[in-house]
C-alpha positions in Angstrom: 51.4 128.3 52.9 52.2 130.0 56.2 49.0 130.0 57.6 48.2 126.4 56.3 51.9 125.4 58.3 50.4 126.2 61.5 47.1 125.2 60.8 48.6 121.9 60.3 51.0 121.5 63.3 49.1 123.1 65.4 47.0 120.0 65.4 47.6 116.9 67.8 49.2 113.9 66.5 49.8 110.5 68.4 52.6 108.3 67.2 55.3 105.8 69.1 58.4 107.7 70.3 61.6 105.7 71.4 64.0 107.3 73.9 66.8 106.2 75.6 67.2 104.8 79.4 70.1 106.5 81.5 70.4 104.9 85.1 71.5 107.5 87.4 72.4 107.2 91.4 73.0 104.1 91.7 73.3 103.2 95.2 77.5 103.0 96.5 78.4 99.7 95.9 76.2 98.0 93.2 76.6 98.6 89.7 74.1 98.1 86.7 74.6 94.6 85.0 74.8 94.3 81.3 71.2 92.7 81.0 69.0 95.8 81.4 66.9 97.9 79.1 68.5 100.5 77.3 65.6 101.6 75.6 61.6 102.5 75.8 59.0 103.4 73.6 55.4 104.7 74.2 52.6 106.8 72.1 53.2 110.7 72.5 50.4 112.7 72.0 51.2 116.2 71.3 51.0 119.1 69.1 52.6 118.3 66.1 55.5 121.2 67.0 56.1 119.5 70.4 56.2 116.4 68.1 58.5 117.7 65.3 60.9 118.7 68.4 61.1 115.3 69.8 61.3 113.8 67.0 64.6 115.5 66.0 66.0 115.4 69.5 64.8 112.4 70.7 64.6 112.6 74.6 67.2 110.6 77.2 65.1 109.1 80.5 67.0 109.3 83.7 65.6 106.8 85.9 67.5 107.9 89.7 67.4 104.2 91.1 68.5 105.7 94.7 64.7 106.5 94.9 63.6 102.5 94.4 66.0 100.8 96.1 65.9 98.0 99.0 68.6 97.6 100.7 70.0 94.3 100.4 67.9 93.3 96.8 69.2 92.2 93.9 66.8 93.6 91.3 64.7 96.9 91.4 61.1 97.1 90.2 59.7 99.8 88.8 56.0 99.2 87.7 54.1 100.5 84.1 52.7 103.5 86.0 55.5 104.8 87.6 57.8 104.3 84.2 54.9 106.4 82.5 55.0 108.7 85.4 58.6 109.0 85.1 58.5 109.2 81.2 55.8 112.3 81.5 57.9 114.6 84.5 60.2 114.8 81.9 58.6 115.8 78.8 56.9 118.7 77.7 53.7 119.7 80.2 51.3 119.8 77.7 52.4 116.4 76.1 50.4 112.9 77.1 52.5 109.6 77.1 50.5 106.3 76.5 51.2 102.4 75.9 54.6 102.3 77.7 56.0 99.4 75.9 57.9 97.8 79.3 55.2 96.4 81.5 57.0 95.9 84.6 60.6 97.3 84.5 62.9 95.0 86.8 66.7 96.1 86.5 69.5 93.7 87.4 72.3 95.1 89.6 75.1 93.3 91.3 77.5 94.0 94.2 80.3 96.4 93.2 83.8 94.3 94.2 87.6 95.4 94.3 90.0 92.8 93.8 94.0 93.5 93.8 95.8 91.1 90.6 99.2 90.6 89.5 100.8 92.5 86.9 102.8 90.3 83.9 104.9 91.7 81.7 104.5 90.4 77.9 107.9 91.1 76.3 110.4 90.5 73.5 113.5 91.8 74.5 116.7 91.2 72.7 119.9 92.3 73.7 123.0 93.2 72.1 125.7 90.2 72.1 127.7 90.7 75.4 125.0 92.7 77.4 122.5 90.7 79.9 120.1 91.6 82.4 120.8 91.8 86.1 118.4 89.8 87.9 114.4 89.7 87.6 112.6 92.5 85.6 111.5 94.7 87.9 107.3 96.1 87.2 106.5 99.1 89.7 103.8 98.1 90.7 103.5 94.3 90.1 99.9 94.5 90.9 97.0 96.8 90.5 93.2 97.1 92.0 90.3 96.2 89.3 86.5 96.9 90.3 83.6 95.8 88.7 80.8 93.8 89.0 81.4 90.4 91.0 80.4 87.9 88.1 83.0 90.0 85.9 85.9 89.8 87.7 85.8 86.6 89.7 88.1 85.1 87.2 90.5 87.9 86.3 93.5 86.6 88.7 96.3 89.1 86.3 96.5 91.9 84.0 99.1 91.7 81.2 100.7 94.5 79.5 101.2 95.0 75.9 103.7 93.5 74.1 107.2 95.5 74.7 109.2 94.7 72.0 113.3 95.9 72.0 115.7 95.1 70.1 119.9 95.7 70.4 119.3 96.7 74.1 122.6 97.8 75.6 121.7 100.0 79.0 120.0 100.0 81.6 115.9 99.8 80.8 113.6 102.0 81.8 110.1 102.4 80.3 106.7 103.3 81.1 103.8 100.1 79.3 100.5 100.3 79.1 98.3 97.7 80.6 96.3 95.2 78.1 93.0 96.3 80.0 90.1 94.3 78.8 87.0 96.1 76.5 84.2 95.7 79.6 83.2 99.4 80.8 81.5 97.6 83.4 85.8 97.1 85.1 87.6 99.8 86.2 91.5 99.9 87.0 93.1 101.5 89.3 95.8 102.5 86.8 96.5 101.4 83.2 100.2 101.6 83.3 102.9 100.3 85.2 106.8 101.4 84.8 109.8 98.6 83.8 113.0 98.7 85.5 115.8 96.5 84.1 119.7 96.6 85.1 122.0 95.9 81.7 125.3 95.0 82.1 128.0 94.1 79.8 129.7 90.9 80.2 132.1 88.2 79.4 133.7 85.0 80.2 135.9 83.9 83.3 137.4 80.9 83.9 138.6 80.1 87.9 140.0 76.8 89.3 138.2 75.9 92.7 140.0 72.8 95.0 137.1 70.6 95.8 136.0 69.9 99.6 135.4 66.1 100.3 132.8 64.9 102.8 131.8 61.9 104.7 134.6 60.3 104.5 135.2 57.5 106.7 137.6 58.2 109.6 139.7 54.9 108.9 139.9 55.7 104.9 142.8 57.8 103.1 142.1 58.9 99.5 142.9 61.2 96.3 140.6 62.6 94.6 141.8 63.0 90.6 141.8 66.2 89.8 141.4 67.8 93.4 139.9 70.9 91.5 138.0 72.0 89.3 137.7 74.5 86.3 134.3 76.8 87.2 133.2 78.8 84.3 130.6 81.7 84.2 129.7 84.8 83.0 130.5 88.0 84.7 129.8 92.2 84.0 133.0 93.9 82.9 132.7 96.1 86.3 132.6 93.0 88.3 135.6 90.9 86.4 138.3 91.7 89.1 135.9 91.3 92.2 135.5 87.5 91.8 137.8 85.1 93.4 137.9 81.0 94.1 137.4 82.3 97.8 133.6 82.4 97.4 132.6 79.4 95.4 132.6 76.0 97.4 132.4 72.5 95.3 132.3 69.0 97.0 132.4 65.4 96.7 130.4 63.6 99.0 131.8 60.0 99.4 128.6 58.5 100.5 127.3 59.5 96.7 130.5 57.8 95.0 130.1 55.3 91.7 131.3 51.9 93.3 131.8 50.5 90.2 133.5 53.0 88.2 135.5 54.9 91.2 134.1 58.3 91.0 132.0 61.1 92.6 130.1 64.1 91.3 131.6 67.6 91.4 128.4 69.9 93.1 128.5 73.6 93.3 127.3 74.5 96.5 128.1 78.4 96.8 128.8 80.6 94.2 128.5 84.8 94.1 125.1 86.1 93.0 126.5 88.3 90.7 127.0 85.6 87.8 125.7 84.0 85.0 125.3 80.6 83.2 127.7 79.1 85.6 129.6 75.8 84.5 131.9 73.1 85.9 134.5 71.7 83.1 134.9 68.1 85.4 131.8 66.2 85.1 133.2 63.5 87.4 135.9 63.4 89.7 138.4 60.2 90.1 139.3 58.8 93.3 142.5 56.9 94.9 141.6 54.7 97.8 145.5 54.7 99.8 146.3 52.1 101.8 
């Protein structure tokens, strides 16, 4: 049985072998496209040991593109003989390689671009009743570099993160999300997570009476206005209750905006500290006395 086992595979056998492509160098700048061969097949003529080893590990084809490449092109052509060339400098010496099944071998490539897009932040954040965030959430960075073929990322303008979900939030917010990066190997980011910053503050309710500043009023005309101030309400932190005052809000009535028929003007807020919230004037309209 032994002697008949290397009688037999000591023999040459012929049969179609597939193997798989691998690109390698490919020149700085370009990238392979999606479109391209990932595989090739051809008859291998060997011993029928060589042939037993390949066909357990079936061989990987580097093709180094750095060595066909025009500068400036688009595609790179690699012709039947030079694939089988190719195919044979990396097999076995004492193998032959026949019928290469890709007759002309043109691989796509494409210019490799950068782009920098905006980071937004996908959220549901609820808050326990009384606390509120302090102005805009804050993403460090809001934007990231992506790279990738130009056809791919042409219409990528943002990159959102995954959904952040908190619930009875009562401090100060400060987490680390991970990007929703799309499933294309072909982009690249320059990071895939960003940090959240939020300011939580508790607050509550405040009420303050503001006297109302009347303009453009005529020079000849006396009048009283009916209330002459008005109730502003708003939200406010705890720390800041004590630090607001009428001083720095400013309402007016502008006379040349007055209801003739009805004898009224609109109250308008024109300056009010940044520090508050969901700001509100009691007095929708304001009553006026022409004196005479």
């Amino acid at each position: 049985s032994f002697i008949w086992f290397l009688t037999k595979f000591s023999r040459e056998f012929t049969a179609i072998l597939e193997s798989e492509i691998e690109y390698v160098n490919v020149p700085h700048g370009l990238v392979i496209t999606d479109d391209n061969y990932d595989f090739v097949s051809f008859d291998l003529t060997a011993n029928g040991f060589d042939f037993l080893f390949y066909k357990i590990n079936k061989p990987k084809i580097s093709i180094d593109l750095s060595n066909y490449y025009d500068e400036g092109g688009t595609i790179i052509t690699i012709s039947n003989n030079e694939l089988k060339r190719i195919i044979t400098s990396q097999l076995k010496h004492d193998i032959i390689v026949n019928n290469v099944s890709i007759d002309i071998m043109q691989i796509q490539i494409d210019k490799l671009e950068t782009k920098r897009v905006k980071v937004s932040l996908v959220e549901s954040i609820q808050f326990v009743n009384g606390y509120k965030p302090i102005g805009e959430y804050r993403l460090v960075p809001d934007s990231i570099n992506i790279s990738g073929p130009a056809h791919h990322i042409d219409t990528i303008n943002e990159v959102n993160t995954i959904v952040l979900k908190l619930t009875d939030v009562n401090e100060n917010i400060s987490k680390e999300i991970d990007l929703n990066i799309s499933d294309d190997l072909s982009i690249s980011y320059s990071q895939n997570t960003v940090n959240l910053d939020v300011i939580v503050k508790e607050f509550t309710q405040k009420s303050i009476s503001v006297p109302i500043t009347l303009i453009n009023l005529p020079s000849d005309l006396n009048l009283n206005l009916i209330p002459s101030s008005v109730t502003v309400t708003f939200d406010i932190s705890m720390e800041d209750f004590n630090k607001i005052n009428a001083n720095e809000f400013s309402v007016i009535c502008d006379f040349y905006n007055k209801n003739d028929l009805e004898n009224f003007m609109i109250p308008n807020l024109v300056k009010q500290p940044s520090e508050i919230l969901n700001i509100e004037i009691k007095e929708d309209k304001i009553d006026y006395l022409i004196l005479k």
